[in-house]
N, C-alpha and C positions, 0 to 999 in steps of 0.2 A: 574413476573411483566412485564407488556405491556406497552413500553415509546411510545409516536407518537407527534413529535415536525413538525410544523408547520412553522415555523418561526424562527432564529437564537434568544436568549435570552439571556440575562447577568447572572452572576454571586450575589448571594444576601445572601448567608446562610453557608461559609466556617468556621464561628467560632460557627457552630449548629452541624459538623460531628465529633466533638469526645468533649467529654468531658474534660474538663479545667483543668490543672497543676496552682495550684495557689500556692503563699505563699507571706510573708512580702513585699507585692508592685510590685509583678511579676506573672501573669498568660499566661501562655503559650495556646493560642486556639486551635491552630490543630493540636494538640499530644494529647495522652493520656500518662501516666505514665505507662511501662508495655508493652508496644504495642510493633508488631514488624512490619519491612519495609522490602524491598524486593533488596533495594539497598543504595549505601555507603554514601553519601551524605544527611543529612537532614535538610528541609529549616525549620526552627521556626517562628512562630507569633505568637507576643501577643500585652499585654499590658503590659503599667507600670503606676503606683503610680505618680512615680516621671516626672512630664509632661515635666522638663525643660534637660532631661536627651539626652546625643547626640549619646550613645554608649549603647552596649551591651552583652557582656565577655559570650564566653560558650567553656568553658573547659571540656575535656574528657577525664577524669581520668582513664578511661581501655585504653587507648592509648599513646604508646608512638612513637607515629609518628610526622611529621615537624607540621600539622597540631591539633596537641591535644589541643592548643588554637585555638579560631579565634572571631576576632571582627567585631560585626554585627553595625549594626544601628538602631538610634532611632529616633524618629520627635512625635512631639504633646502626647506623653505617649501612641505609639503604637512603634512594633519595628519588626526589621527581623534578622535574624541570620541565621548562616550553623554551622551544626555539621558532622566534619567527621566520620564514624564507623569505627569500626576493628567486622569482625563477633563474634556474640553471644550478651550477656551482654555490654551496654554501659552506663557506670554511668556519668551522663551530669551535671553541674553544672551552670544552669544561671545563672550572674550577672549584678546588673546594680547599682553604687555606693555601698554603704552599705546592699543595697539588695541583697538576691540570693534565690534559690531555688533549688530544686534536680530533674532529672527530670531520667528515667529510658527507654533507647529504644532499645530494638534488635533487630540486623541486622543480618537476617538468606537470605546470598546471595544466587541468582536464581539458580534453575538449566536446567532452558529450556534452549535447544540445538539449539533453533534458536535463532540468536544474531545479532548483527550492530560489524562490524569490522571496523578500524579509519586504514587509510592507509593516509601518507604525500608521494607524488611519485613528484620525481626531475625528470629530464630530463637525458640522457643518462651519462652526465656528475658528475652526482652522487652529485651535490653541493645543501647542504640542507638548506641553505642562503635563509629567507625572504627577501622583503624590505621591509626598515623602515623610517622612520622621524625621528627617533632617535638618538644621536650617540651613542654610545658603546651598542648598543643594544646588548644584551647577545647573539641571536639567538637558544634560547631555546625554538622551535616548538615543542618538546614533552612536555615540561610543560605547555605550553598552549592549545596544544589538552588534553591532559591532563584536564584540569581543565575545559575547553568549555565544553568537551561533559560530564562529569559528571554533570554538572548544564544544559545540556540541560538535560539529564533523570529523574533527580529533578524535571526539572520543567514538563515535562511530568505526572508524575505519582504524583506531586500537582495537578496539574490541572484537570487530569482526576479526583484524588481524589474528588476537588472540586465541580463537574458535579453529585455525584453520584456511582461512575463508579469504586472506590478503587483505592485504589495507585497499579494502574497497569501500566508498561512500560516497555522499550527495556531493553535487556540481552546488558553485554560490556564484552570485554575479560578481566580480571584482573589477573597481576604479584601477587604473594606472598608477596607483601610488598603494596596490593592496589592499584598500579596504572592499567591504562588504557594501553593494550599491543597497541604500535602504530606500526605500519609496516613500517617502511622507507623503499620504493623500488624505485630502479632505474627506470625507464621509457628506451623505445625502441630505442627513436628517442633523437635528440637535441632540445633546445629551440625550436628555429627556425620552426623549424618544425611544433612543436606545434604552431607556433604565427601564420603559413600560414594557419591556418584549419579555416572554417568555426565553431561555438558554437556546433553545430549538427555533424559536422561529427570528431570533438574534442570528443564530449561525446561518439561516437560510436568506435571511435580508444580505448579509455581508457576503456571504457566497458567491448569491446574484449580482452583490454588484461588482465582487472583485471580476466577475465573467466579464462582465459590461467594459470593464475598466482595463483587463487583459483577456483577449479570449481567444490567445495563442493555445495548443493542446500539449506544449513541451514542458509546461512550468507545474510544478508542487507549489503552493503560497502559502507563506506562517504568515498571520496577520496579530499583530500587539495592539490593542486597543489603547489610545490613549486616555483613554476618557474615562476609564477606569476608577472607581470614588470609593470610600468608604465613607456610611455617615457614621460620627459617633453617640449622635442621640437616639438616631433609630439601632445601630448596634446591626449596622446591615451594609452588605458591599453590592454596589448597580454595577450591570456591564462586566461582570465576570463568572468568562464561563474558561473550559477546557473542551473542549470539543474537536472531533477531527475526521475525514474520511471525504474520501474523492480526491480534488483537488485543493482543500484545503484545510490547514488549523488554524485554529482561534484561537485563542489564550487573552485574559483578561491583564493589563499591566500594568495593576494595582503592587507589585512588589516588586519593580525592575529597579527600584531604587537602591535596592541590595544586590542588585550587579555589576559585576566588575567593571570597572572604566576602560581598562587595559587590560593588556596579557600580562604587564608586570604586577597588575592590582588584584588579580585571580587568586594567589596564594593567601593574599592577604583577607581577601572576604571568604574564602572557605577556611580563615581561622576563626573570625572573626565572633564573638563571644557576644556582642553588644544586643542587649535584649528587644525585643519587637515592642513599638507601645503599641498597645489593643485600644489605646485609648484614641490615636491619632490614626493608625492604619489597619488594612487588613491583613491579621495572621494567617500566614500561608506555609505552614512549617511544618506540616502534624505534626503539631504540639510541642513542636523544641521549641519554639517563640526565640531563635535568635537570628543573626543575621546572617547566619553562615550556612544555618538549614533552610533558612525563607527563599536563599540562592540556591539553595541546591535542590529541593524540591522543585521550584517555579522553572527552572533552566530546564530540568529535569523532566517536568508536565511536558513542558514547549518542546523537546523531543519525542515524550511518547504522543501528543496529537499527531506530531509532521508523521510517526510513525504510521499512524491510521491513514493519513492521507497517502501513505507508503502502500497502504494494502494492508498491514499487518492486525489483525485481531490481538484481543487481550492471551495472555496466557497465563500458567498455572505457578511459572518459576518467581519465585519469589523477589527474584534479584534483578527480573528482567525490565525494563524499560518499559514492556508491556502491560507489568501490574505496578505495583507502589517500590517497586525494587527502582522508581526511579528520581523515589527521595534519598539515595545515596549515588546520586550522580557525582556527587562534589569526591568519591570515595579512589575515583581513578587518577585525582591530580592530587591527592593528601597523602600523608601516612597514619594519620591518626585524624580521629574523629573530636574536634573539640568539645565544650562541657556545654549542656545544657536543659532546659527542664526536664530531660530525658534520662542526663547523665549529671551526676557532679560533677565528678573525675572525667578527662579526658581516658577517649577508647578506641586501644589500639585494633587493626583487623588484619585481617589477614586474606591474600591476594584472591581465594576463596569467597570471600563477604564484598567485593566491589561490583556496583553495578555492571550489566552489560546486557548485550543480547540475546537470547537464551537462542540454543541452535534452530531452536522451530521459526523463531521472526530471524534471525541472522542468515538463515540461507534462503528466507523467503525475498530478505533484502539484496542478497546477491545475484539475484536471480530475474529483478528488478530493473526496465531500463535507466530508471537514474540512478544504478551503483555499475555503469558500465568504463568509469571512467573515459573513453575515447570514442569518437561519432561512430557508429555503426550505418551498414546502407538496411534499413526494413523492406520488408514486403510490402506492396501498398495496399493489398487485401488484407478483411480481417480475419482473420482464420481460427478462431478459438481452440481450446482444448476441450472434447465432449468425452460424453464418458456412459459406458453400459451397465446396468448390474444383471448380472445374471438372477434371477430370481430363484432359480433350482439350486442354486452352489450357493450364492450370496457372495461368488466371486464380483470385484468390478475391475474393467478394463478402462484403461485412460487413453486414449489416443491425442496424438497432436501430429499433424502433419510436417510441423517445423521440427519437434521433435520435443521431449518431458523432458526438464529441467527442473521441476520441483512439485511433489504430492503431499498434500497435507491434510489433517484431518483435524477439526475442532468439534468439540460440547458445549451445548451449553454459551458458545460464542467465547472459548475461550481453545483456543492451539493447543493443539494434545502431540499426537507422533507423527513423522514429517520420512518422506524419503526423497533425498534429491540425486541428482546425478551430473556426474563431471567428470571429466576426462579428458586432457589434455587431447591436442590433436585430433579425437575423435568427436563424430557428432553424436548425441543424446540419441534414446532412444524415443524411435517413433509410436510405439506400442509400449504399456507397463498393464502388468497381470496383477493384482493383490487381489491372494487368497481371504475367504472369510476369515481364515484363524489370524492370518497376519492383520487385517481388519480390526478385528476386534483387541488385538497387544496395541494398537495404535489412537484408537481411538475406545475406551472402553464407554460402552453407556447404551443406553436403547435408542437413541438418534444420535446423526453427526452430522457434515457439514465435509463437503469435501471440495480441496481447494489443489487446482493445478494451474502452474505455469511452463510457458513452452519457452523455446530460446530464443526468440525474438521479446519474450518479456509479457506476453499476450496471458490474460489468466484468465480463468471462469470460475464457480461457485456453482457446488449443487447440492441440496441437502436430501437425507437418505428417503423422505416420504416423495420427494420428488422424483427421483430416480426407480422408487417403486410405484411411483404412477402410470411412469412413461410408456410400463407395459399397458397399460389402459388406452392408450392414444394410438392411431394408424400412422405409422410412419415408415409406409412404401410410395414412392409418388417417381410420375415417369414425368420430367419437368421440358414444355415447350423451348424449343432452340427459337423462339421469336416472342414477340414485346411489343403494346403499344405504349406512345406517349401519354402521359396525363401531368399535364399542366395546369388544368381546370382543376383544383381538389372541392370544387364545389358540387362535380356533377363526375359520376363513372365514366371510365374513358370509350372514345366512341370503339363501336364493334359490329360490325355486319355480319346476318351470319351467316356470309360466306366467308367472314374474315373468322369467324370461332370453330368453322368448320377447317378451316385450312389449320389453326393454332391443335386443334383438337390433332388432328392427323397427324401431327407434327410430334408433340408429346405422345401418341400411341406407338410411333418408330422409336422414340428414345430410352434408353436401358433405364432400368428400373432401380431408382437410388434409394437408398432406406439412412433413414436417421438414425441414430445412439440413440438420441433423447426423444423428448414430446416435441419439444419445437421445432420446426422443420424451417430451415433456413433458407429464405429465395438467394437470398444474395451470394453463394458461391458457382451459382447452375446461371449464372450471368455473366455477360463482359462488363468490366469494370467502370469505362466508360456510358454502360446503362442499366443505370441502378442510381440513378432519382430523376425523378418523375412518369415514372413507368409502369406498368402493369404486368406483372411477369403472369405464368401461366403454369399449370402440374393437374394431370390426371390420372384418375386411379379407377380398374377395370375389374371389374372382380365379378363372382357368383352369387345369389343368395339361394338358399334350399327351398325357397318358398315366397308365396308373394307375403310380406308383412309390413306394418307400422312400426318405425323406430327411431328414438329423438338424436338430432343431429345437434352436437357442443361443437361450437368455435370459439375462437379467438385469433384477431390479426394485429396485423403491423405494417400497412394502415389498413385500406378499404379493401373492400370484401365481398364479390361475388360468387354464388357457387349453383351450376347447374347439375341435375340428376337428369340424365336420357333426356336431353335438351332443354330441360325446363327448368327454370331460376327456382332455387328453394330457401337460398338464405341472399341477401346483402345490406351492408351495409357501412356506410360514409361515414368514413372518421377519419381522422388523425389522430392514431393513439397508438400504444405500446401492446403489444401482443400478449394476451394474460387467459388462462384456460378456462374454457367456459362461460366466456362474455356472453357468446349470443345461444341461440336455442331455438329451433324449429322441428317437427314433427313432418315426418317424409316418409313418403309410399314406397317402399323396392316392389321391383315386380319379380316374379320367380324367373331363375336364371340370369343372363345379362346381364349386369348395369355399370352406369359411366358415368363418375363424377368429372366435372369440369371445374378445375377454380383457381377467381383471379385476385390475385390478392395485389391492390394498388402500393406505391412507395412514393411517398415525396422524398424524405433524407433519412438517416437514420440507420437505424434495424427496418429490416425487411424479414417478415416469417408469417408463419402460422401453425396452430393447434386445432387437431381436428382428432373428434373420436365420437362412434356411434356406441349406443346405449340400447338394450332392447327394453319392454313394457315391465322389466321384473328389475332394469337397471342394472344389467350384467353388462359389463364391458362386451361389444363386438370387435373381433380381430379377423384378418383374412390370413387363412394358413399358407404356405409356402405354393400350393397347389391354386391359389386365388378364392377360396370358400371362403364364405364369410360364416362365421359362429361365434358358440359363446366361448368368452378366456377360455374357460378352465378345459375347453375338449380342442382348443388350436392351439396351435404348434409354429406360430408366427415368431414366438420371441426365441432364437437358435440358443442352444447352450455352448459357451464360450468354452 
């Protein structure tokens, strides 16, 4: 099946995806009797008979845990409920007055190895004291991480459910007794410390250390700050931000005091009315100032960061998690929106108005190795997805060798039109075509940003001035079947040259590989086993029509040496990341012949390089199909697709 969303859409058909648990006045819609979930927590809707009914009873009789009851809600004879699981068999009992019904769900928990780890990090003084507006506040931060992030993976894997897409979401770590393993760790520094950082160089202090502290490559990490303040003479809150991407979110946990304790205490704080004092805490409500929207936005944040740390960019839908659509988190376990500096009157909505994933982040999340729910075996290679534009069509082509699983297109850094693919039994395709006209329905604007993922979960990013660079860059290279050692990254690896002569020979017999992009990749034209500490090799053989002076642009990944007709013209010792046009040197061709040599060193990492020559007027040089070298605009280098 081939989805192609145009446009951000609502929601219209979630009691159409499984068939109906009915009995004496009680139908459950988005269960089936029999089914099974992939995690602990289950949200229920239905309806009921009894229209004037305010509550909702669901007992779980294979459980004897604190939660084996819990009271949901009801409004107009529709209703919401949570059932906790214990793994396998769970026998659910709805009630709602004299009514009930049976209902049958197992929970057979994940076992993908990639997961979101809940870390609460105090400052160096170890004190794991919220503030509150409360007094006798328990300060039981585990149970309310606790109960947040399990209703946020509920409501992930509803919602995707609801798009289509299965009850697919994040892995959590859970104790033997079901709870969420939370990390309380100390932090480096004091308060203080933290309160002088900048938002940005706050997220990159805690980043490094959470690397320091896990520097496993399977884990997403939401990190809650405890230390979290508001002052109220300054009229200023330290140590909170929102922030999110790579492997981790940050979230400030200045308002976790407004979250639930339990899954039976959830209903009760997204009713909850009780107003925010501005005087003692930080308002984090926009602007409803009570305690029912301070939960639902801040729970709400702390999904859309984990989201970035997901991959996922902002988007345009209003409702999505990706923008402010996810100060109505509290909207998928309620029926109504209680009162506040917003509303007088409570306000009803409609299944239409409740947060979710809008389909551009929902299938980017499915597509995601942490929404895989069960281990998979990877490739041990990294094999990205690259991608062409045709510059005459303004067609571009996406390749992924594992095969395309998911194309998108953002403005502006916000998700626009998305195509993904899925097909039961069959594998994705290895090749996707998008025309300029379908191009521009998908992403409308004079730059984008284009995002693909393959089926192993591998993604890349390239935006359009990139893509229309690449034709400026050489990227024909015939790559040496041999490698020396470099362990020394102090000094170029050793080479005789009779050892550069034999490499040189070696890359002249080998077929002639050409890149999509600028970057020309050493690391797949190697054995896996060597590819660090190594010196890989690639030469390229070409004409010139005449002897001339023409400036040579690099950039590598790491060290870098390059010979012309035996003679060194560019090098240089680094360990750095590979970025166009670092270095810069001025080189003789002679008419007819010539032979570049070059060696581009690797300690770990990326291993690549950027190479393109420039004539005296700064016209991109290219070598056409025939090995000439000229300006762009009269070679015939870049094929039309």
């Amino acid at each position: 099946m081939t989805r192609w969303f145009l446009l951000p859409w609502a929601i219209a058909f979630a009691a159409l995806l499984a068939a109906p648990v009915q009995g004496e006045g009680i139908k459950v819609t988005n269960h089936e009797s029999g089914s099974t979930i992939r995690y602990p927590v289950a949200l229920l809707r239905g309806e009921l008979k009894d229209r004037s009914a305010k509550e909702v009873f669901v007992e779980n009789r294979s459980s004897q845990r604190p939660s084996r009851q819990i009271a949901g809600v009801a409004l107009d004879g529709n209703f919401r409920a949570l059932a906790e699981l214990v793994p396998g068999e769970n026998q659910l009992r709805v009630s709602a007055g004299s009514n009930a019904i049976e209902l049958v769900l197992h929970y057979q928990p994940q076992t993908n190895p990639y997961f979101v780890r809940v870390i609460y990090m105090t400052d160096s003084s170890g004190e794991t004291d919220y503030q509150s507006q409360f007094d006798g506040d328990p300060q039981n931060y585990d149970d309310k991480l606790d109960t947040a992030i399990k209703l946020l993976q509920t409501f992930t894997a509803e919602r995707l459910n609801d798009i289509g897409l299965g009850r697919h979401t994040f892995n959590l770590e859970f104790d033997n007794r079901g709870r969420i393993k939370i990390h309380t760790l100390k932090g480096e520094k004091p308060a203080s410390y933290y309160y002088g950082l900048s938002d940005n160089d706050w997220y990159g202090h805690v980043n490094e250390w959470v690397g320091h502290q896990f520097p496993d490559s399977h884990s997403k990490n939401i990190v809650i700050a405890a230390y979290t303040r508001f002052d109220p003479v300054q009229k200023k809150v330290f140590a909170h931000t929102a922030l999110g991407g790579g492997k981790l979110g940050l979230f400030g946990g200045g308002s976790i005091f407004t979250w639930p304790s339990t899954l039976q205490d959830s209903f009760r704080v997204f009713g909850d009315e009780t107003p925010i004092d501005a005087e003692k805490v930080h308002e984090d409500s926009a602007g409803r100032k009570t305690v029912w929207a301070t939960a639902a936005t801040t729970m709400g944040a702390t999904l859309h960061e984990m989201g970035h740390a997901f991959g996922l960019p902002h988007c345009t839908d209003n409702l999505c998690i990706m923008t402010r659509g996810f100060d109505h988190l509290n909207r998928a376990f309620t029926l109504i929106e209680p009162r506040s500096q917003h509303n007088e009157q409570p306000i009803p909505f409609a299944d239409r108005d409740v947060a979710y994933f809008a389909p551009v982040s929902a299938a980017s999340l499915r597509a995601s190795r942490w929404f895989q729910l069960d281990e998979r075996r990877y490739g041990t290679e990294q094999k990205w997805p690259t991608f062409r534009l045709d510059r005459s069509t303004g067609d571009l082509r996406v390749r992924a060798e594992r095969g395309v699983r998911y194309v998108s297109f953002s403005v502006n850094d916000d998700a626009r039109g998305f195509r993904d693919f899925w097909s039961e039994g069959t594998s994705p395709p290895k090749e996707v075509v998008l025309s300029a006209d379908e191009i521009r329905q998908l992403a409308p604007g004079k730059d984008w940003t284009v995002n693909a993922i393959d089926d192993e979960g591998e993604s890349r990013s390239q935006s359009l001035s990139q893509l229309q660079q690449a034709g400026n860059f050489i990227r024909t290279w015939r790559f040496a079947k041999k490698w020396l050692p470099w362990t020394d990254h102090q000094q170029f690896p050793a080479a005789t040259s009779s050892t550069l002569t034999e490499i040189q020979r070696k890359a002249l017999a080998a077929p002639v590989v050409e890149s999509d992009e600028a970057l020309i990749d050493f690391e797949p034209h190697f054995p896996k086993e060597n590819r660090v500490n190594v010196a890989g090799y690639a030469a390229l053989r070409f004409n010139s029509p005449e002897r001339q002076t023409v400036k040579l642009l690099t950039g590598s990944d790491d060290g870098l040496r390059i010979w012309l007709n035996g003679h060194i013209v560019q090098e240089k010792l680094a360990l750095r990341s590979a970025r166009p046009d670092d270095d810069e040197a001025s080189i003789e061709l002679r008419k007819g012949a010539n032979l570049f040599l070059v060696e581009v060193s690797q300690a770990t990492g990326g291993w690549a390089l950027y190479f393109r020559l420039v004539d005296a007027e700064s016209r991109p040089l290219l070598i056409d199909s025939k090995g000439n070298l000229m300006p762009q605009a009269e070679s015939s280098a870049v094929p039309v697709q």
